[in-house]
N, C-alpha and C positions, 0 to 999 in steps of 0.2 A: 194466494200462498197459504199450506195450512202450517198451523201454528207449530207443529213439528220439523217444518223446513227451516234449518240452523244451518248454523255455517259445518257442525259436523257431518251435515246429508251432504254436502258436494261431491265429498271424493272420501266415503266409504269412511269418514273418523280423522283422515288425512287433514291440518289444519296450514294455511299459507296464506304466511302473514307478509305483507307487504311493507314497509316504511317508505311512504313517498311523501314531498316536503316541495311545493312549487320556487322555492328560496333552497340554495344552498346552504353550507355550513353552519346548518343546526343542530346537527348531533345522529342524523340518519346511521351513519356507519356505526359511532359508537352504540348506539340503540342496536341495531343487526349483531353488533359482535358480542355485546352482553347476553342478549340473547339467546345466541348459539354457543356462547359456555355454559349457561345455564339450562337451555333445554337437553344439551345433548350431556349435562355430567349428572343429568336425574332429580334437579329441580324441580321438574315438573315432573310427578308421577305418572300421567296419564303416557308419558313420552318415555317408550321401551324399547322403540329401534331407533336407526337409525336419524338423524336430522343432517338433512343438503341448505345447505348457503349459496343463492345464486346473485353476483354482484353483475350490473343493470347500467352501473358508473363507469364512464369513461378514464375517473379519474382511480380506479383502481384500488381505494386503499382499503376496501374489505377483502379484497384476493390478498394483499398485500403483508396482511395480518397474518397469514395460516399459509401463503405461497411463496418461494422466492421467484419472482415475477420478474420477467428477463427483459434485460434491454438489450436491442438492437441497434448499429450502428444505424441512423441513415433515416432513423423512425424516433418521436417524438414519445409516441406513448407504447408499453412496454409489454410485453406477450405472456400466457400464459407458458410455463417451462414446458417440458418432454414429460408425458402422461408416464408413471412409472411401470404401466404393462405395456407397454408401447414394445413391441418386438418390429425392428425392420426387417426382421430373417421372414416375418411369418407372411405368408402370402394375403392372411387374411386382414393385414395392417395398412399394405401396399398402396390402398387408397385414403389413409385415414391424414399422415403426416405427423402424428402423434399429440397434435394439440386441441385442446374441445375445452369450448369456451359456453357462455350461458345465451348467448345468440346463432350457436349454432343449428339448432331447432330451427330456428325460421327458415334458414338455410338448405335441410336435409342431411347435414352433416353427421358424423357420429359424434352421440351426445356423453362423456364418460367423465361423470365426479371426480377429483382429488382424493385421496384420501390428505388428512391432517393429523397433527400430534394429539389433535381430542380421538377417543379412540368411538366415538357415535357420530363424527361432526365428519362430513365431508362438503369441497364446494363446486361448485362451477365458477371459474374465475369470469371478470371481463376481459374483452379483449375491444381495446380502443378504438380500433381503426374499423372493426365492423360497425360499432356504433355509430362513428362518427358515418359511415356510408349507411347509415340508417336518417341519420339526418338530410342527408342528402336525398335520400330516395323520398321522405316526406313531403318533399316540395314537389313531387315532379308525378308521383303514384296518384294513378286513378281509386276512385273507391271500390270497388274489387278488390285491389292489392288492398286497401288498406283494411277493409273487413277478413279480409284471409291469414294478414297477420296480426292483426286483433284475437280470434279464434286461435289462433294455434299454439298459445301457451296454455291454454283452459284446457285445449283437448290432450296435451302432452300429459298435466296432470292428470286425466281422464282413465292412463294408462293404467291396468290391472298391478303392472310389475312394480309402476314406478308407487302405487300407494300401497304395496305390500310392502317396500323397500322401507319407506319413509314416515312417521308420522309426521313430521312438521316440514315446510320449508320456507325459509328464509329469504325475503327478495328487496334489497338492497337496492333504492332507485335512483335514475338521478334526479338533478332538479328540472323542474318545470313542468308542463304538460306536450308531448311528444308520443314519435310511434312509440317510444320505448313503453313507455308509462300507460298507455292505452289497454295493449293487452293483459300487461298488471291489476289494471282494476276491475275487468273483465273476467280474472281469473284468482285473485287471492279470498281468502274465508274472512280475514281481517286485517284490520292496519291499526298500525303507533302510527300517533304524530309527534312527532319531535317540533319545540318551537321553542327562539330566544324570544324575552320580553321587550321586541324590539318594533318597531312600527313596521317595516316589512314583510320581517318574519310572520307578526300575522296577519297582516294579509295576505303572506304568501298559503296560511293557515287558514284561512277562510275562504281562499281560492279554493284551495283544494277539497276543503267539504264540498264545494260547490260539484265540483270533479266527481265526487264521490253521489253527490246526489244523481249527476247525471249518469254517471253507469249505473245507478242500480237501476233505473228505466230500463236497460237493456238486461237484467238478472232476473233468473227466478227467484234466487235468496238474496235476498240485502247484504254488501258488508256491512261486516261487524267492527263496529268502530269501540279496537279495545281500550283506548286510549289517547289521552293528549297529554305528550309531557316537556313541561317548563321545563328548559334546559340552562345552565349557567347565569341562574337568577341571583343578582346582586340586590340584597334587599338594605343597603344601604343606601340606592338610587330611589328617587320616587318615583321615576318612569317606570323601573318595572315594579314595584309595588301594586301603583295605579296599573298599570295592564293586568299584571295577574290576577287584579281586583276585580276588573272587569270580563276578564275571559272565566272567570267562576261566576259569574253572576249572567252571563250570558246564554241565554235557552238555546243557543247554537251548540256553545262548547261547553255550556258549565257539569256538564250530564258525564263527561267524558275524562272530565281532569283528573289525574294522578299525583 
């Protein structure tokens, strides 16, 4: 690797940042959605188009934020709405059905952003039920499939249009290690961690470097690890005192703390 190869050579300047958290209910979503007020109201300078939000969670609640997210009778987890150029007059719709989701890539589908009330911010919502038929497919896929959908969100950023559209995007994961999260780290510039000062939490935290070391064997450029952030630190506990004591003094994570 020469020392020029950053996470800005991926995709032309384009920066995609991932939050993934082998433990739920850390703070992932709140992290994605600070984020994306911030990159896209001009926070960051460097960020003068556009920023896409792509949520990865079944459980929906960064779509949730910026979409009204529809529920169906009959169905458990809840759809993204009627895409607002969605014409059923137009012949050219005919096959679409007006809904596009952040797992439709994998699929072939057409792939078409929200727009939101941030007027730089748009998202790709989740849609449940494909994930959860992701999970399903994980058990049963040979490795062909599984290397085919590994590649195929790297190459989607890959696209001329989509890094002329976009500088940053936002990818909202869920928990654990899955297809979902595979292709994610195969394909983001960098990552938050979000972590409570709880005994799971980090080693759900330390899984995941682990995750991370292990994709960058299959990368030209390393992620870039922007961040570890203590989340809902009670520093009247001595447990998390003592852990956050110890995850700064630790040569795995102390490099990273925020």
């Amino acid at each position: 690797m020469r020392k020029t190869d950053g996470p800005d050579s991926m995709y032309n300047g384009m920066r995609v940042v991932a939050i993934p958290m082998d433990k739920g209910g850390v703070g992932k979503t709140t992290c994605a959605n600070l984020l994306a007020w911030f990159a896209s109201s001009g926070y960051f300078p460097s960020v003068t188009k556009r920023v896409l939000g792509m949520d990865f969670d079944d459980q929906q609640n960064f779509s949730s934020i910026f979409l009204d997210m529809e529920r169906i009778e009959g169905f458990s987890s809840r759809f993204p709405p009627i895409h607002p150029t969605f014409d059923p007059n137009d012949p050219d719709d005919a096959d679409w059905g007006g809904r596009s989701c952040s797992t439709d890539l994998y699929y072939g589908n057409p792939v078409e952003p929200y727009p939101t009330r941030l007027a730089n911010f748009e998202i790709l919502p989740s849609d449940g039920l494909q994930i959860k038929s992701f999970e399903d497919a994980e058990r049963t896929a040979d490795q062909t499939l599984l290397e085919q959908i590994t590649e195929e969100l790297a190459q989607w950023m890959q696209q001329p249009d989509v890094q002329e559209r976009y500088d940053m995007i936002i990818l909202d994961c869920p928990p654990g290690k899955n297809l979902i999260t595979a292709p994610i780290l195969r394909a983001c510039t960098d990552v938050i961690l979000p972590t409570q000062m709880e005994t799971f939490s980090i080693e759900g935290l330390l899984g995941v470097l682990g995750d991370i070391h292990e994709a960058n064997m299959n990368r030209k450029v390393p992620i870039n690890i922007a961040g570890i952030v203590p989340n809902m630190v009670d520093f009247r506990l001595s447990m998390h005192k003592a852990n956050l004591e110890a995850l700064q003094s630790n040569p795995q994570t102390g490099p990273y703390m925020i």
